[in-house]
Structure formats: C-alpha cells, structure tokens
C-alpha angles and dihedrals in degrees: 000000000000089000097048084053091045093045085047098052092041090059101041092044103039090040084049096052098044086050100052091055094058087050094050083049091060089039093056073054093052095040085052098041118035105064086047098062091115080059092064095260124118133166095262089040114113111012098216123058111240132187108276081220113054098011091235112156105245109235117223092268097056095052107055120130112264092343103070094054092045102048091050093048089243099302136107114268088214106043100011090228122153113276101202121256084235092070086069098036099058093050084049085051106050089039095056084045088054104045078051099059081044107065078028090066111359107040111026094044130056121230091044116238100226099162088053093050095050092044087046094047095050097047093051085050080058094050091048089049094046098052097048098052092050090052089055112042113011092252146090112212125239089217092071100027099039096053087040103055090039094053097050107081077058100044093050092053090066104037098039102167076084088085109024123192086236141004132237128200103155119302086348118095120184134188126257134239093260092032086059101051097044086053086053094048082047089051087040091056095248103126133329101292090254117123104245095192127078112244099270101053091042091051081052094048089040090055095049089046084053094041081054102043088042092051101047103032087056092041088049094050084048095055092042093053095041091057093042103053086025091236135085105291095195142350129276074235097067082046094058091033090066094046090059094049088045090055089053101036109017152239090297082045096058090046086051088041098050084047101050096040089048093045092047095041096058091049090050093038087055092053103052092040087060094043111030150028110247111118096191137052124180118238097215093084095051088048079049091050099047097040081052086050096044089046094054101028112038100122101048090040099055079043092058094047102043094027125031096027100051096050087044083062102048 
C-alpha cells in the first residue's frame, strides 16, 4: 500500500511539475508575444519560437523546458546573446505551481479531484501570464481576463468543487460564498435559510455573485482613489482582472485576494520606495499574488482569520 502511494505521488507530482514547465515555456511565448500583435507577432505566429535577439528559429533542443536554458548557460546558441534569467524562472515557476495544486487535488485527497486540478492549473497559467505582462508593459490584456470571465459561471457548473457549500481545514468547518448569503437572505426574512438550488447551479450562481463583487468592489476603490489623488488610481485593467479571478474563486475570494495583494503591495511599495527609483508598480501582480495565495491557501487562511487570530487577541 506504501508503494502504490508512493508510485502515485511520484506520477501525479512529477507529471505536475514537467507539465507545468511546458506550460511556463508557451506562456514566455504569450508574455512576448502578446502585447506585441500590432508588430506582426501573435501567439500562433510564428509557429516556432526564435531569440528575440538575433531572430534565429530555436530548434527542438534548444527549446526544451528548463533544460535548454540550462544546458546553454542561458545564452543563445546562435548569437550568444543573454537569455534572461526570467525565461527560466517563470517555467520553474509554473512548474513548481503545478506540482502544488497536484498533491492539493490529486494526491492528498481520494478520489482525486481531477476537474478542480485542471481548472486550478490553468487559472494560476493566467495569472503568470497576467503578471508578466503588467510588469512589462502597464497593461492586462482583454484577450486573457475578458474569455475567462466570461467562461467561469460555465466552468463552475461543471466543477463545482470551485464553490463548495461548506469548507473544510481539520476539525474547522466554514461556510461557503453561496452558503453565506443564503444564511443572510434567511436573517433578512427572504426564505428559510436553506439553499434551494442543486451544486451546480449554486457554484454558477456563486461565480456570477464573485464576477459582479470583483468587478464592483475594484471599480469602486478605483473611483475613490481617483477622486481622492486626483489622478487614475488603477487601471480599468486591474477592474476586469478581479472579476475574472471572483467568478473563479468567489465573493469570500475576492475579499482574501484584495487582502493579501494590499497588504503585499504596501510592503513591496516601502521597499522600493526606500531602494530604488521607480515611482510606479503595477497592482495586477500583487491581485495575481493573492488570487495564487487564496487558490492554494483558502482553507488555512479563513482558519487563520476566524480561528487563530481570534483566539491570539482574547
């Protein structure tokens, strides 16, 4: 029995984790690419990757995730020019990402929950994608935040275990997005407090509830702040960007994702501040950061709140 866990783990992880390095190799294409489609560039064109240097078409060997760029010692094999260090990081990073939401759903749980995985893994590639790109250029692309939004009452409909009726982290169990606001109506006088749909439909209504509070609770900051420094406090980009992480992970998970970015932000923000020069940093990284926490972390995190802290303050 230990060997079949061990086997077990050994596939899921290590198939997570070289994945998610092939994955972090087509995203270094998207990130390059994508901002740069009035160049002439899209994701499909061309079909090979190429140095952005020299323009040389990479050959299958020297495009190989991780490897490649550890092989060639992080230089083109044509025009020995630098191959940033960043290349390498984000496949390690995706990869890493990847080999998490597998012993998260696929190894630590039975029956595997291989819907939730797929949908976790590819809204943590977004995020990547996201953050890279804002970092870049000032800017999240319709193109990722729009379809995906879009696609997410679906999607929970038919992953459900997206929006669960109740969360579990030990002996703790904590209500979900739709469980809570059912509970409110109930308190409100509008129906018994019991949830009148069956789970797919409430982790459809529950993603709809989390596209429209992301939406608005981002939108509202944005105006206030706005108003308030007398210049655009965020992008429209940032607005759209937390829908599409609501519809995915709810109204709660807006609330988690918002705390965690703020809270990292102003740390970064004070050290940069202190060290260097740039007087601007874009807040789509640290919403990626704390949907990526929240993801990965929802459990231990709402523990920590309505557990741990609590008890600490007494």
């Amino acid at each position: 029995m230990a060997g079949d866990a061990l086997t077990r783990e050994v596939l899921f992880a290590g198939g997570a984790f070289v994945l998610g390095a092939a994955v972090g190799s087509f995203l270094n294409v998207v990130i390059y690419r994508l901002p740069r489609e009035d160049e002439g560039l899209s994701v499909a064109r061309p079909r090979r990757s190429f140095c952005p240097s020299c323009r040389s078409t990479l050959r299958w060997y020297e495009n190989i995730p991780l490897v490649s760029w550890l092989l060639q010692a992080g230089r083109c094999r044509h025009c020995r020019e630098p191959i940033p260090l960043r290349y390498f990081g984000i496949e390690l990073l995706t990869a890493t990402l990847f080999t998490i939401v597998a012993y998260k759903d696929l190894v630590l749980v039975d029956p595997p929950r291989w819907g939730l995985a797929a949908v976790s893994a590819a809204l943590l590639a977004a995020m990547v994608a996201v953050t890279w790109i804002d970092l870049d250029h000032m800017i999240i692309p319709d193109r990722i935040d729009k379809p995906a939004m879009l696609l997410a009452p679906f999607v929970s409909y038919l992953v459900p275990a997206l929006h669960p009726a109740v969360r579990a982290y030990g002996q703790y169990r904590f209500d979900g997005d739709i469980t809570i606001l059912v509970g409110w109506a109930a308190a409100l006088g509008w129906g018994d407090g019991r949830l009148g749909l069956d789970p797919r439909m409430a982790a459809a209504v529950s993603s709809l509830v989390g596209i429209a509070f992301g939406l608005a609770l981002i939108w509202t900051i944005r105006a206030l702040g706005s108003l308030a420094f007398r210049k655009e406090a965020m992008g429209l980009g940032d607005v759209k960007y937390m829908g599409m992480l609501g519809g995915y992970l709810g109204w709660t998970g807006v609330l988690l994702t918002l705390g965690v970015a703020v809270i990292a932000g102003a740390l970064i923000g004070i050290v940069m501040k202190l060290f260097t020069r740039e007087p601007y940093v874009p807040f789509g990284p640290f919403l990626s950061l704390g949907g990526a926490v929240t993801l990965l972390a929802r459990e231990p995190l709402l523990w920590g709140l309505l557990v741990w802290y609590p008890s600490l303050v007494r």
